[in-house]
Chimera marker file (.cmm) of the C-alpha trace (Angstrom):
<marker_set name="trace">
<marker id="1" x="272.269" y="72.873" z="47.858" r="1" g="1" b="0" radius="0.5"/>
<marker id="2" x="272.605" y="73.181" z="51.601" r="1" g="1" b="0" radius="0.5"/>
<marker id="3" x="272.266" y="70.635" z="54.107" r="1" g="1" b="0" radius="0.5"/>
<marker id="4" x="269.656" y="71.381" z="56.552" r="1" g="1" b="0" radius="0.5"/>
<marker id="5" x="271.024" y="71.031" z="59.877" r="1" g="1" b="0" radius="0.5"/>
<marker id="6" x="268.522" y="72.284" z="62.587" r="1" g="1" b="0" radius="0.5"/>
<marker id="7" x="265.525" y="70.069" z="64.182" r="1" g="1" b="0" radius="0.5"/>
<marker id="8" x="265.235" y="67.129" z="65.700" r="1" g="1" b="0" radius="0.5"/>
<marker id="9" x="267.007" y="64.322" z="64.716" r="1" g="1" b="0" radius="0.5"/>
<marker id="10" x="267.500" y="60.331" z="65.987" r="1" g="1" b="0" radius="0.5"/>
<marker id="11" x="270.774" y="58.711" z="66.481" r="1" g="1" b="0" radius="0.5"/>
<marker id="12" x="270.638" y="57.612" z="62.499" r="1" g="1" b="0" radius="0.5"/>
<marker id="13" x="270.618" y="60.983" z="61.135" r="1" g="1" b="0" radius="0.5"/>
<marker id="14" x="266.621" y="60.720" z="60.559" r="1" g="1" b="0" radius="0.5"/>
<marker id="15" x="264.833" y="63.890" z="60.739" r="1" g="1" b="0" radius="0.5"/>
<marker id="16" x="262.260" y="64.260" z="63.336" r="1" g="1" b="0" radius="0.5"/>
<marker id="17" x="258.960" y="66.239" z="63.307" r="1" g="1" b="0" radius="0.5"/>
<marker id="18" x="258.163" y="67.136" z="66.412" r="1" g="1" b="0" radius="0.5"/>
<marker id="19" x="254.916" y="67.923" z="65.776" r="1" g="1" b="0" radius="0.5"/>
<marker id="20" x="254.033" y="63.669" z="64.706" r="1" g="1" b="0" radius="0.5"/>
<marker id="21" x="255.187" y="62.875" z="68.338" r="1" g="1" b="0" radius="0.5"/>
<marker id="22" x="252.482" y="61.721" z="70.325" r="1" g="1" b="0" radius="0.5"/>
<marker id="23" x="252.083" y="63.855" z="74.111" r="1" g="1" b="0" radius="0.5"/>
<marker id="24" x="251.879" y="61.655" z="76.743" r="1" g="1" b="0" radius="0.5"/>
<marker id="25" x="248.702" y="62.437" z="79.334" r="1" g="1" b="0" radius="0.5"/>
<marker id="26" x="251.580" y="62.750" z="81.758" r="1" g="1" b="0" radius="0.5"/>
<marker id="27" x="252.921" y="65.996" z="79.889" r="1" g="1" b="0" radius="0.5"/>
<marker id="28" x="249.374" y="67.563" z="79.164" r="1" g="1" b="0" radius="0.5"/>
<marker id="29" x="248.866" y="67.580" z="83.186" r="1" g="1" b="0" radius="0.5"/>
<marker id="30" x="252.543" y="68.713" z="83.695" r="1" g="1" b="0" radius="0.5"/>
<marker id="31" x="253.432" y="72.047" z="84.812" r="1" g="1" b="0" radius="0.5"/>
<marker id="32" x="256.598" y="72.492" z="82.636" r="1" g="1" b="0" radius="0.5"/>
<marker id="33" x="253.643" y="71.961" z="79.039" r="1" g="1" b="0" radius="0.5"/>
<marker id="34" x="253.380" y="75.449" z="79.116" r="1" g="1" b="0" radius="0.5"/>
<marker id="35" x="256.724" y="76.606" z="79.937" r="1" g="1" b="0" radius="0.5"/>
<marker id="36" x="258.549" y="77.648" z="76.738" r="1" g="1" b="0" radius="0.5"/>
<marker id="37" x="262.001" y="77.027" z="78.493" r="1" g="1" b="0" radius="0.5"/>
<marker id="38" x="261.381" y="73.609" z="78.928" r="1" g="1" b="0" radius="0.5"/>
<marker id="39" x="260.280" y="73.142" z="74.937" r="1" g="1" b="0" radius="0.5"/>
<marker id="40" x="263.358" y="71.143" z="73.425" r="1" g="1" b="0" radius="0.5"/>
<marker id="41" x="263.844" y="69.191" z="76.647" r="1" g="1" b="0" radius="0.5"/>
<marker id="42" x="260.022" y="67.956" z="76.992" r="1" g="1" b="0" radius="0.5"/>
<marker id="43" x="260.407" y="67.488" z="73.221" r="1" g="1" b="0" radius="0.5"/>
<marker id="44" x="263.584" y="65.451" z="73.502" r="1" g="1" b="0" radius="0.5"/>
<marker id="45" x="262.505" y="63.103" z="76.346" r="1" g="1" b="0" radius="0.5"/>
<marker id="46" x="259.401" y="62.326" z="74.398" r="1" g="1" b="0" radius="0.5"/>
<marker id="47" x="261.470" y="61.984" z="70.866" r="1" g="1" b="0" radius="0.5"/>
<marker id="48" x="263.963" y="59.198" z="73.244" r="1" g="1" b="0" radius="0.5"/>
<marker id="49" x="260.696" y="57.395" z="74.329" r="1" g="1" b="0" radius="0.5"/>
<marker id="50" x="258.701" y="57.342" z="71.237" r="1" g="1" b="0" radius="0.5"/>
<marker id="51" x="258.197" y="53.509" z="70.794" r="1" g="1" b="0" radius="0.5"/>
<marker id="52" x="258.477" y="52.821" z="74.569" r="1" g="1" b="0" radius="0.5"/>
<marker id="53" x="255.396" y="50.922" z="76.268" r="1" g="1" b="0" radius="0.5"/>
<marker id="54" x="255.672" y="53.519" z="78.843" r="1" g="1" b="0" radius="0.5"/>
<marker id="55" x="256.717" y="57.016" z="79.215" r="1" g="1" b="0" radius="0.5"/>
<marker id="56" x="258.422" y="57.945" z="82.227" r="1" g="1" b="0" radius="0.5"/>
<marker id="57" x="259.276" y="61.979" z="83.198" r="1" g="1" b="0" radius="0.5"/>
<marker id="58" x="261.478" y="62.537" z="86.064" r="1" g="1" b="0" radius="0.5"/>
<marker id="59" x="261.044" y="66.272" z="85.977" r="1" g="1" b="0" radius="0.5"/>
<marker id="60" x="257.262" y="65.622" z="85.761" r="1" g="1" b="0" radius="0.5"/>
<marker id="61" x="255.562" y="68.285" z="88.223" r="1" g="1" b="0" radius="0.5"/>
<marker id="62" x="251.710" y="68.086" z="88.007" r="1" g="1" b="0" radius="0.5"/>
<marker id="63" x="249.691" y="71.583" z="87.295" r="1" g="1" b="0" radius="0.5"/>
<marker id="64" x="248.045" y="72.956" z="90.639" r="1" g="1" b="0" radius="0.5"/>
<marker id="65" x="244.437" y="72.038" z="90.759" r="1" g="1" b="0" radius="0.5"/>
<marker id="66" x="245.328" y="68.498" z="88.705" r="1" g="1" b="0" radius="0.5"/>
<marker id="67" x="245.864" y="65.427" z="90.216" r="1" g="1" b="0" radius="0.5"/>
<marker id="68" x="249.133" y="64.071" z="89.960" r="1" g="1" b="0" radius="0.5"/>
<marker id="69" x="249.551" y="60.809" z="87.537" r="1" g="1" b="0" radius="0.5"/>
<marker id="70" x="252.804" y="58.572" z="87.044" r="1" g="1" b="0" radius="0.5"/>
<marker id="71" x="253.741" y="56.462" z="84.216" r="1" g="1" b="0" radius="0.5"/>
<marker id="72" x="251.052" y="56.247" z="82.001" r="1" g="1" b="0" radius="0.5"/>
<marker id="73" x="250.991" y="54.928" z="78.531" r="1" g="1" b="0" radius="0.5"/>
<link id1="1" id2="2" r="1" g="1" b="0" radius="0.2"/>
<link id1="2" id2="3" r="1" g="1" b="0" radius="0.2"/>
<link id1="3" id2="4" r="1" g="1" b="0" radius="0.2"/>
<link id1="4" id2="5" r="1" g="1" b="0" radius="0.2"/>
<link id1="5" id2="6" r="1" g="1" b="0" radius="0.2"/>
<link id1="6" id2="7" r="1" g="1" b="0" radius="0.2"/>
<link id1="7" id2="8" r="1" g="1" b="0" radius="0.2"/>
<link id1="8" id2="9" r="1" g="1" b="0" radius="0.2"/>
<link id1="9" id2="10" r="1" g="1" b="0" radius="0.2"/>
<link id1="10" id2="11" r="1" g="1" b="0" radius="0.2"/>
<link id1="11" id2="12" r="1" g="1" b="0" radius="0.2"/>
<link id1="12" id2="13" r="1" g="1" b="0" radius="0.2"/>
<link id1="13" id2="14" r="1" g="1" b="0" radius="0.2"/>
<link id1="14" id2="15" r="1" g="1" b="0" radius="0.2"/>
<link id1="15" id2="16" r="1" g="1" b="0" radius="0.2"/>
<link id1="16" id2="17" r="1" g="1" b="0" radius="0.2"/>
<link id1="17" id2="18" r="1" g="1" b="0" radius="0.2"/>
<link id1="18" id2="19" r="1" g="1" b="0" radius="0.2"/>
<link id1="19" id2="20" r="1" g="1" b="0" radius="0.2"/>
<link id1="20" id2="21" r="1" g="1" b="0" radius="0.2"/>
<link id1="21" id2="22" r="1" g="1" b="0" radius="0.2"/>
<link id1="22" id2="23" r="1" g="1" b="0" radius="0.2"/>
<link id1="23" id2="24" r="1" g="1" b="0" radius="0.2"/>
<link id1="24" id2="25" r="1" g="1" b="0" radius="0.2"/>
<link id1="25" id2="26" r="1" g="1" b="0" radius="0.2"/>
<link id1="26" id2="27" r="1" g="1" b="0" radius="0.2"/>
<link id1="27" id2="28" r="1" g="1" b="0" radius="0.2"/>
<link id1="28" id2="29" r="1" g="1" b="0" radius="0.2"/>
<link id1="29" id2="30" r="1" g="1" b="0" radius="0.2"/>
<link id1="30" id2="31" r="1" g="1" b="0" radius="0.2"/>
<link id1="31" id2="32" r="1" g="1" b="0" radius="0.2"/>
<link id1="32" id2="33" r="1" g="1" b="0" radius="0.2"/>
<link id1="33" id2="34" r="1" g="1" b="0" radius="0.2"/>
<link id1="34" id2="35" r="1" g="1" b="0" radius="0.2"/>
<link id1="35" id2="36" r="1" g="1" b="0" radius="0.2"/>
<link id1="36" id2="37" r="1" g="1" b="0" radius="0.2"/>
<link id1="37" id2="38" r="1" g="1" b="0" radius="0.2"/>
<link id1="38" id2="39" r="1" g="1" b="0" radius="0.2"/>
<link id1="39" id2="40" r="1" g="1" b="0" radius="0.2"/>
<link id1="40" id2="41" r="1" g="1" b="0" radius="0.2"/>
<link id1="41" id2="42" r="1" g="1" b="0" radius="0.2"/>
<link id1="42" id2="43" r="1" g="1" b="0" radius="0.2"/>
<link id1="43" id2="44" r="1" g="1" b="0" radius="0.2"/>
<link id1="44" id2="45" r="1" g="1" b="0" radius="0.2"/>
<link id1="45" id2="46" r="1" g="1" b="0" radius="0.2"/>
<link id1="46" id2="47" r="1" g="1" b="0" radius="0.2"/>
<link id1="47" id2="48" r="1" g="1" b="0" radius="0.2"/>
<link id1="48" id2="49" r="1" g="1" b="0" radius="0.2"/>
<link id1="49" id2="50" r="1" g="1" b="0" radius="0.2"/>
<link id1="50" id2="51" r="1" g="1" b="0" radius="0.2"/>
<link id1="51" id2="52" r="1" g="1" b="0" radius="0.2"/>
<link id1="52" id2="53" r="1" g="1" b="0" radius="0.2"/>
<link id1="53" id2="54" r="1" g="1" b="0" radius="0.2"/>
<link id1="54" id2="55" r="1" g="1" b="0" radius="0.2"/>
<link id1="55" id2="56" r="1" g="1" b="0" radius="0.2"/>
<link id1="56" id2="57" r="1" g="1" b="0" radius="0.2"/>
<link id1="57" id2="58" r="1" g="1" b="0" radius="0.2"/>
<link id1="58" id2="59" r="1" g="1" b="0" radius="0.2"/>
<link id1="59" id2="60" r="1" g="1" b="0" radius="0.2"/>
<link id1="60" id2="61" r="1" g="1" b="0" radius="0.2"/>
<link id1="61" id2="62" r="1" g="1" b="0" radius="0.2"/>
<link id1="62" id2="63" r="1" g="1" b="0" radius="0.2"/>
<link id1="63" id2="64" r="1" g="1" b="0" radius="0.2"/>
<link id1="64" id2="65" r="1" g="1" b="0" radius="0.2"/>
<link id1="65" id2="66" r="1" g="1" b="0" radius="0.2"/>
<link id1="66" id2="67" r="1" g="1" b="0" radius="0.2"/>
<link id1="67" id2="68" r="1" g="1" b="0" radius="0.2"/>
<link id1="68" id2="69" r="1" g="1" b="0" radius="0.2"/>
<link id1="69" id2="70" r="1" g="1" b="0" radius="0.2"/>
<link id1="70" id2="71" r="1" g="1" b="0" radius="0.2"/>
<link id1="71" id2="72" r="1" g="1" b="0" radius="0.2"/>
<link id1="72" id2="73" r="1" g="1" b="0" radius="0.2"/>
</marker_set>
């Protein structure tokens, strides 16, 4: 059988859907939510911060027409 080796995984070896993750409000009003290029990184920084009390996006840029909004929970 072979070992599946593409995806998301944690530190552990634990497979990650990305799909269970929970989007932040910050990402839905982010610019960068609808930019395929910036998929696996958006994915990745909210994979690292899953079971934070926060989420925090330093390349967070807001949508024009939406209000900008930092650090939410």
């Amino acid at each position: 059988m072979e070992e599946e080796i593409n995806g998301f995984y944690l530190d552990d070896g634990t497979k990650v859907d990305p799909d269970l993750v929970a989007k932040p409000s910050l990402c839905i009003t982010c610019i960068k939510d609808d930019d395929p290029s910036e998929l696996i990184l958006c994915t990745l920084n909210r994979i690292d911060q899953r079971d934070d009390p926060e989420f925090k996006c330093y390349a967070y840029e807001p949508k024009p027409g939406k209000p900008e909004i930092t650090n939410l929970k």
